[in-house]
Each structure stands twice: as structure tokens, then as C-alpha cells.
C-alpha positions in Angstrom: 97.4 111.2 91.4 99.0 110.4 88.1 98.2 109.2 84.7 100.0 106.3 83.4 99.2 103.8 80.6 101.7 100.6 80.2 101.6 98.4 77.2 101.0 94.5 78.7 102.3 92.1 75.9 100.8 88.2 76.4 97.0 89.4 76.5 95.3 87.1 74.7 91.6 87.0 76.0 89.6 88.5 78.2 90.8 86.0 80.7 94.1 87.9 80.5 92.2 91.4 80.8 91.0 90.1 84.0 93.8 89.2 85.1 95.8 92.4 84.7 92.7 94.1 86.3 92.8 92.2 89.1 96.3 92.6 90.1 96.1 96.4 89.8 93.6 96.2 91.7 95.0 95.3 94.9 97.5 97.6 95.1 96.5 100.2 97.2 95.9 104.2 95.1 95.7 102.5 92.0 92.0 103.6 90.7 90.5 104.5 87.1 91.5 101.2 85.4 91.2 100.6 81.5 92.6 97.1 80.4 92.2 97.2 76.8 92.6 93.9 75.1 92.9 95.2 71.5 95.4 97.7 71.7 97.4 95.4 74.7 97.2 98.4 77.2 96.3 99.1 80.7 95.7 102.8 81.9 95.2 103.8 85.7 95.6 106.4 88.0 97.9 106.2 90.7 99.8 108.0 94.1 103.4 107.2 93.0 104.0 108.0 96.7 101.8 104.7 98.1 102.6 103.0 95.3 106.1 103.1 93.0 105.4 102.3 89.4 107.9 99.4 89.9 105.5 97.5 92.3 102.5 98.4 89.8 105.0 96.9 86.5 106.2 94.3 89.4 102.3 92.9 89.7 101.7 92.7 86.6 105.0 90.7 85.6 103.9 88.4 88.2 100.4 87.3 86.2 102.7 86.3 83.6 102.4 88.8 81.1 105.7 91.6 80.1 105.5 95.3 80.5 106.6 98.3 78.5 106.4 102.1 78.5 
């Protein structure tokens, strides 16, 4: 498992924190999820061998919000 923490840009409530929580969620190895609202990150273990980074930045895109880092 690795370490990873993305910077989400478009949080705006805890609405949004849910949101980006959910969709990391679903995808299967991602585990140990932090969405953090006030510094606009979200942190999470995961097998980049189940699941590539670019289907984790890919879900997250797809709630609406943009990803860096």
C-alpha cells in the first residue's frame, strides 16, 4: 500500500467532503481516508496495482471538484 495525499480544489462544505469520500470509497484498495475541508486535501492509502492513481484522480474529477499533486 501507498501513501498519497491530493489537493481537491471546489470543496466548499462538508457536503463536498462527503462527496470526495464517497467516491474514494468505491474504488476497490483505497482505505485510511482523510478529507480535510480546511486545508482542501484528501489522503488515502492505496494498491497502485488494483487501483492506478489516474482512476482514483479520475473519480474524484467526476464529483465535480479538480485535482492536484
Amino acid at each position: 500500500m501507498e501513501q498519497k495525499t491530493l489537493n481537491v480544489n471546489g470543496m466548499s462544505c462538508e457536503h463536498c467532503v462527503k462527496a470526495v469520500n464517497n467516491a474514494l470509497s468505491a474504488i476497490a484498495s483505497v482505505a485510511d481516508i482523510v478529507v480535510s475541508l480546511k486545508d482542501k486535501t484528501a489522503s488515502f492509502k492505496y494498491d497502485p496495482a488494483i487501483a492506478p492513481i489516474e482512476a482514483i484522480v479520475t473519480a474524484i474529477t467526476e464529483e465535480g471538484f479538480e485535482v492536484t499533486g
